[in-house]
C-alpha positions in Angstrom: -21.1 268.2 -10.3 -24.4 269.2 -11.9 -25.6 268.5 -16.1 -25.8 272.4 -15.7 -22.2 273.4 -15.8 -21.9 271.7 -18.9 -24.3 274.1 -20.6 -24.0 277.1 -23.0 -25.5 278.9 -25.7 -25.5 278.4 -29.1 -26.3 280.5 -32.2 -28.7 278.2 -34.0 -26.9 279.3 -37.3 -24.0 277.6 -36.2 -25.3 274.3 -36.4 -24.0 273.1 -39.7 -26.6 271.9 -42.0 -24.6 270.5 -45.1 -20.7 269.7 -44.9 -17.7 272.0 -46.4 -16.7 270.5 -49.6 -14.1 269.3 -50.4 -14.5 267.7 -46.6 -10.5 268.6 -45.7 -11.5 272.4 -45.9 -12.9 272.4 -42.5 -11.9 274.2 -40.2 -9.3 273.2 -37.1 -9.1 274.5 -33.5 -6.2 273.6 -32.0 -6.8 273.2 -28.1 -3.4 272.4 -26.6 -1.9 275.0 -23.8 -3.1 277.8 -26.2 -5.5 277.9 -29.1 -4.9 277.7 -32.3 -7.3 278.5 -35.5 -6.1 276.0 -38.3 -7.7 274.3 -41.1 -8.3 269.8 -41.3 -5.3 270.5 -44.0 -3.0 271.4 -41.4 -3.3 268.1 -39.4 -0.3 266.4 -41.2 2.0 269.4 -40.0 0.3 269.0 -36.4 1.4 265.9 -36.0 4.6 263.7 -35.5 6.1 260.6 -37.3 5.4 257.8 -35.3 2.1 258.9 -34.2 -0.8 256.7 -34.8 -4.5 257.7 -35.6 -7.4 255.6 -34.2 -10.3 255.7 -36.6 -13.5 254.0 -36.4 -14.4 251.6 -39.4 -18.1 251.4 -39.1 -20.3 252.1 -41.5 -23.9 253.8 -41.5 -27.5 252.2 -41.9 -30.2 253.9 -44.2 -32.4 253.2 -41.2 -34.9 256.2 -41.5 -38.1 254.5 -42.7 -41.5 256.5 -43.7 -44.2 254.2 -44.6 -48.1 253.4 -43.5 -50.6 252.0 -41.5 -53.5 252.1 -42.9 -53.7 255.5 -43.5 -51.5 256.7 -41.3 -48.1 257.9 -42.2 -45.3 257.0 -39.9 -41.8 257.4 -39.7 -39.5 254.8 -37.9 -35.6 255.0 -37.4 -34.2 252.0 -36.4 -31.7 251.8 -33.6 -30.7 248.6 -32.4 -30.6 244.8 -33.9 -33.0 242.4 -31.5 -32.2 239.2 -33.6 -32.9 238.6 -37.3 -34.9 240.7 -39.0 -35.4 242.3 -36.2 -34.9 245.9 -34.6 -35.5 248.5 -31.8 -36.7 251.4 -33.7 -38.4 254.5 -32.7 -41.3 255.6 -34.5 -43.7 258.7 -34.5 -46.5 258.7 -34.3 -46.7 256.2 -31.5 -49.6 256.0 -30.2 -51.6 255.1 -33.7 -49.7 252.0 -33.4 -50.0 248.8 -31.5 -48.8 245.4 -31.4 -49.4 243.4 -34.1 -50.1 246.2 -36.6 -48.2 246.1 -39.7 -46.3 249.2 -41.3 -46.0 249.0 -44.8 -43.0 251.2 -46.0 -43.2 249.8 -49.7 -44.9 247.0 -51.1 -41.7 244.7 -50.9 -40.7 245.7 -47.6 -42.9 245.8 -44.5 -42.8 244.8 -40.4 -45.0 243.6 -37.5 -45.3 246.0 -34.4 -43.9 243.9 -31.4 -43.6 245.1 -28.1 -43.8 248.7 -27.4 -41.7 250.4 -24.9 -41.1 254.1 -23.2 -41.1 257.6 -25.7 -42.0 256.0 -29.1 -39.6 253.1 -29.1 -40.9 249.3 -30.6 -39.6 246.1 -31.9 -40.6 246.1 -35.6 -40.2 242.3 -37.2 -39.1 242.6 -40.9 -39.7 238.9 -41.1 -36.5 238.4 -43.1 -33.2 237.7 -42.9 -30.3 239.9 -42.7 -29.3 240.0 -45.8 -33.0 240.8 -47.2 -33.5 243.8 -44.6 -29.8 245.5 -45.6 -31.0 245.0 -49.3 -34.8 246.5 -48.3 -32.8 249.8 -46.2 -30.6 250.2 -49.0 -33.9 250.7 -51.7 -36.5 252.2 -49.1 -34.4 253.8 -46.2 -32.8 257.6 -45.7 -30.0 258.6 -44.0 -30.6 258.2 -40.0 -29.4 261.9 -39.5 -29.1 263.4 -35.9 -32.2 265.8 -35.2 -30.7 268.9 -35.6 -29.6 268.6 -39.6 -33.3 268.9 -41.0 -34.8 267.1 -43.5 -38.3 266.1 -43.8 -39.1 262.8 -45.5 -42.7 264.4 -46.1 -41.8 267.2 -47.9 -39.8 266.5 -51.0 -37.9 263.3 -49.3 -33.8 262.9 -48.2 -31.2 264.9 -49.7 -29.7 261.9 -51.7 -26.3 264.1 -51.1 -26.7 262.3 -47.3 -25.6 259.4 -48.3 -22.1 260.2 -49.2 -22.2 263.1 -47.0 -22.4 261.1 -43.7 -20.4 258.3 -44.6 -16.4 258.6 -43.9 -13.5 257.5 -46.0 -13.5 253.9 -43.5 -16.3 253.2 -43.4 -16.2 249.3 -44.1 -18.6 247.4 -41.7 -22.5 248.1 -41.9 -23.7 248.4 -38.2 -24.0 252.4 -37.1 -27.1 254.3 -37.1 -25.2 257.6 -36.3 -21.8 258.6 -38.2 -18.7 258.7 -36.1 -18.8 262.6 -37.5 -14.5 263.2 -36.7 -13.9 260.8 -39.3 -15.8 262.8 -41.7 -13.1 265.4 -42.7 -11.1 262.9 -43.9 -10.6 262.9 -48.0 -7.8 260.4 -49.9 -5.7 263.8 -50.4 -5.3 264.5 -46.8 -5.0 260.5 -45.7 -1.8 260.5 -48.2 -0.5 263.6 -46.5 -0.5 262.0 -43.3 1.0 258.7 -44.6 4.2 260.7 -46.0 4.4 262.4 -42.9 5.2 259.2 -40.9 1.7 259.1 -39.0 0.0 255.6 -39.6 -3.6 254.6 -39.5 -5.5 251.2 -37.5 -9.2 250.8 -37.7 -11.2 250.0 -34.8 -15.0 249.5 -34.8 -18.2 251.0 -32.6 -21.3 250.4 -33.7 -22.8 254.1 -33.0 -26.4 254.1 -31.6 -29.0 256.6 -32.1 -28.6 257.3 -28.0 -25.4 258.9 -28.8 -28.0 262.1 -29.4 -29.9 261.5 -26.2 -30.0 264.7 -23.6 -28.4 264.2 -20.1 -31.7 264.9 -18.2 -30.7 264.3 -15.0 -29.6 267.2 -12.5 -26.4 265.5 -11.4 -25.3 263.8 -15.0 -23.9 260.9 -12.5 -27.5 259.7 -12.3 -27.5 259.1 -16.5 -27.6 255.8 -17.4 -25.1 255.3 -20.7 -26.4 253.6 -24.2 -24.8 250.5 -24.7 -22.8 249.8 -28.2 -21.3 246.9 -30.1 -17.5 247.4 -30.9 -14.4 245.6 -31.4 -10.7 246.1 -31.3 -8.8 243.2 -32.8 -5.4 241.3 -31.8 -3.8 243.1 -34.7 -5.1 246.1 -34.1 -4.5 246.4 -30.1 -1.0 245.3 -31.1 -0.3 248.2 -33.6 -1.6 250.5 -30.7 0.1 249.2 -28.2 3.4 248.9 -30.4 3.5 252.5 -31.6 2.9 253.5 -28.1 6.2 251.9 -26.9 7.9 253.4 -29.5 7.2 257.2 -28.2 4.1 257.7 -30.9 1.0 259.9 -29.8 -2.2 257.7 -29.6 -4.8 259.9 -31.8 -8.5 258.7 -31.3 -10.5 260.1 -34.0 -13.5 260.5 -32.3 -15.4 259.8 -29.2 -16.3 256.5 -30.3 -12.7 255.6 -31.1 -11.4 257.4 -27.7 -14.8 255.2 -25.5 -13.6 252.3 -27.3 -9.4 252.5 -26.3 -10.5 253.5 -22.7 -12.3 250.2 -22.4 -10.3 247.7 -23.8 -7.2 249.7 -21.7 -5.9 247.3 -19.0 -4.8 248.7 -15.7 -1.4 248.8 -17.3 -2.4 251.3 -19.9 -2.2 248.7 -22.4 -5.2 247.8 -25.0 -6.5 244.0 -25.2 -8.5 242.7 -28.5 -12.1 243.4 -27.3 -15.4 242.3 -29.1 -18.5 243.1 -26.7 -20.7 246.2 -25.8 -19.2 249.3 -24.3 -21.8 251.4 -21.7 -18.4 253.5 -21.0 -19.4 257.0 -19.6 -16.3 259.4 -19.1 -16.8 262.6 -17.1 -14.5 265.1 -15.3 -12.2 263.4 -12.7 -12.4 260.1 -14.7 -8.9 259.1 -15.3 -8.3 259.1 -19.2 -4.5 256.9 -20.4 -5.5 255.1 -23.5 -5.5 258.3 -26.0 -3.0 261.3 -26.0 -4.2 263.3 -28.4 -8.4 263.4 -30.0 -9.9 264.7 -33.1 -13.2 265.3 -32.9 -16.0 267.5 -33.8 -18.3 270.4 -31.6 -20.7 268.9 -29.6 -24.2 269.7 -27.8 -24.3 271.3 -24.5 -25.3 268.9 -22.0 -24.0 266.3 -23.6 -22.7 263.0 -23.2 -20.1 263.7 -25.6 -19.3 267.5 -24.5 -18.7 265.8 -21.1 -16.2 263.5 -22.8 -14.0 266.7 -23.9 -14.6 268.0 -20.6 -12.8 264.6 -18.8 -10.1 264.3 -21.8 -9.0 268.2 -21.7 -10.1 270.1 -18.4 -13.4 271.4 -18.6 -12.3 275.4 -18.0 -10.1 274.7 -21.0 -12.9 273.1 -22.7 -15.6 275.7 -21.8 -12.5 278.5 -23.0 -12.2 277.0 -26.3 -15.9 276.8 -26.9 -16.8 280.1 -26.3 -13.6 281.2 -28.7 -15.1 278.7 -31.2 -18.7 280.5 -31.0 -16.9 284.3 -31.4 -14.8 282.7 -34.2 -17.9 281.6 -36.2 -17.0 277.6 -36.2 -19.8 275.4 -37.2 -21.3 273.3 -34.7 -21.9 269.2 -34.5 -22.1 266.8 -37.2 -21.2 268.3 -40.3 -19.7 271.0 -38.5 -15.6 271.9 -38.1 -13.7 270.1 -36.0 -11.1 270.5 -32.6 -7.9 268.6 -32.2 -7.6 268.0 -28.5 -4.1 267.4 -26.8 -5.0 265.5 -23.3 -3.9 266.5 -19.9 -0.1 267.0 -19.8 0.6 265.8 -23.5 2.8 268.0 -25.6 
């Protein structure tokens, strides 16, 4: 196995900068036995009563920062919590900072460099408490977007737009600094549609990191070493899983996150246990996958962690055959981009 086979090219206009609005009106791929070119609309009428949709409940930081030291401008995104008031962020440009400098990103808001690490990553201390750094990201901070949706905080600032945009409908529990993007098509409309259908809804959280973007560099993609993230599947919530399950329902992870997070709370008989921890879970081809029997999700980056995901859930000569359909069918790519549902290896 090699990070190469899990490459192809993409037309760079197909990497959706904005969303389709209203967000149901994105397109579908249907990737069962055959494919199928639908719309998010159709989802009610591609599913069955009984099934059950997996969503993830967390909810996204303002975590982009641009402020100054000195006279230098620098942009941070924060990335992971170290303790209070405290966070792993990476910042650019590095190497005009060191510890102990101070970045001020407004007058009421600023941090202390602390330790500095590999390819622009720090510990910035906000000197506050929790409370007073969500209240200082909510009036100074942008949208942590992924790097491929471009906006420049030096030139003209966020889209305010961002905020809504890469939020979803469940998004309950502050903690992400990257949107779980399949739960993004979602709209109260099409959530209604699904109730009177029969399909029901549990939430489940993971906390996405900002390595969710990170490149498999390695030749063999074995060698990659998986970000860790927070997340949590509750006693109620592994028992509605596990309940609709044993009643014949389809187990529909929206998302990656939701699909990583089933596969490791899934005991070795199939079943899901409550689980509150950190999840390094790295699925790839060969990888046995029994928590999740159908997944929604969006089109992801070649080499990817998440393109290898597919790849494990589906078959990847399915997965490479959809993909190139999706590219001569115009879909839009990644985060704000259409969306795939997946059925897994011999689900119907």
């Amino acid at each position: 196995m090699r990070t190469d086979d899990f490459d192809f090219a993409l037309p760079p206009e197909l990497i959706a900068q904005h969303p389709v609005t209203p967000r149901d009106a994105a397109r579908l791929l249907v990737i069962g036995e055959a494919l199928q070119d639908k719309a998010m609309r159709d989802l009610p009428e591609l599913l069955r009563p009984g099934d059950l949709l997996v969503v993830n409940d967390t909810r996204v930081l303002p975590t982009r920062l641009s402020g100054r030291r000195g006279t230098a401008r620098i942009e941070a995104t924060l990335h992971k919590v170290e303790g209070p008031g405290q966070w792993r962020a990476f910042a650019r440009p590095a190497r005009k900072l060191k510890p102990g400098d101070e970045i001020v990103f407004a007058p009421d808001f600023t941090a202390t460099v602390g330790s500095k690490g590999e390819a622009g990553e720090m510990l910035l201390d906000f000197a506050c408490d929790e409370s007073g750094l969500l209240a200082g990201l909510h009036r100074h901070g942008a949208m942590p977007l992924p790097p491929y949706i471009k906006r420049d905080l030096a030139d003209g600032g966020p889209d305010p737009q961002d905020r809504d945009d890469y939020q979803t409908v469940f998004a309950t529990r502050p903690g992400a600094v990257a949107a779980p993007t399949a739960g993004l098509h979602f709209t109260p409309a099409l959530l209604a549609r699904l109730e009177a259908r029969g399909v029901a809804r549990v939430a489940v959280t993971l906390h996405v990191g900002a390595g969710t973007f990170l490149p498999v560099k390695s030749e063999d993609p074995r060698d990659h070493v998986m970000h860790s993230e927070v997340g949590e599947i509750t006693g109620e919530a592994a028992g509605l899983i596990n309940d609709a399950r044993a009643a014949g329902g389809r187990i529909v992870a929206v998302g990656s996150t939701a699909l990583r997070l089933l596969e490791t709370a899934r005991g070795g008989d199939g079943r899901i246990a409550p689980f509150a921890g950190e999840t390094t879970l790295y699925l790839l081809p060969g990888d046995p996958i029994r928590a999740t029997d159908l997944m929604l999700t969006n089109f992801h980056l070649p080499r990817s962690t998440l393109f290898m995901l597919v790849c494990a859930f589906a078959g990847q000569d399915r997965m490479k055959t959809a993909y190139t359909h999706a590219i001569a069918a115009r879909y839009r790519f990644f985060s704000y981009g259409d969306a795939c549902l997946i059925y897994g290896k011999g689900v119907s």
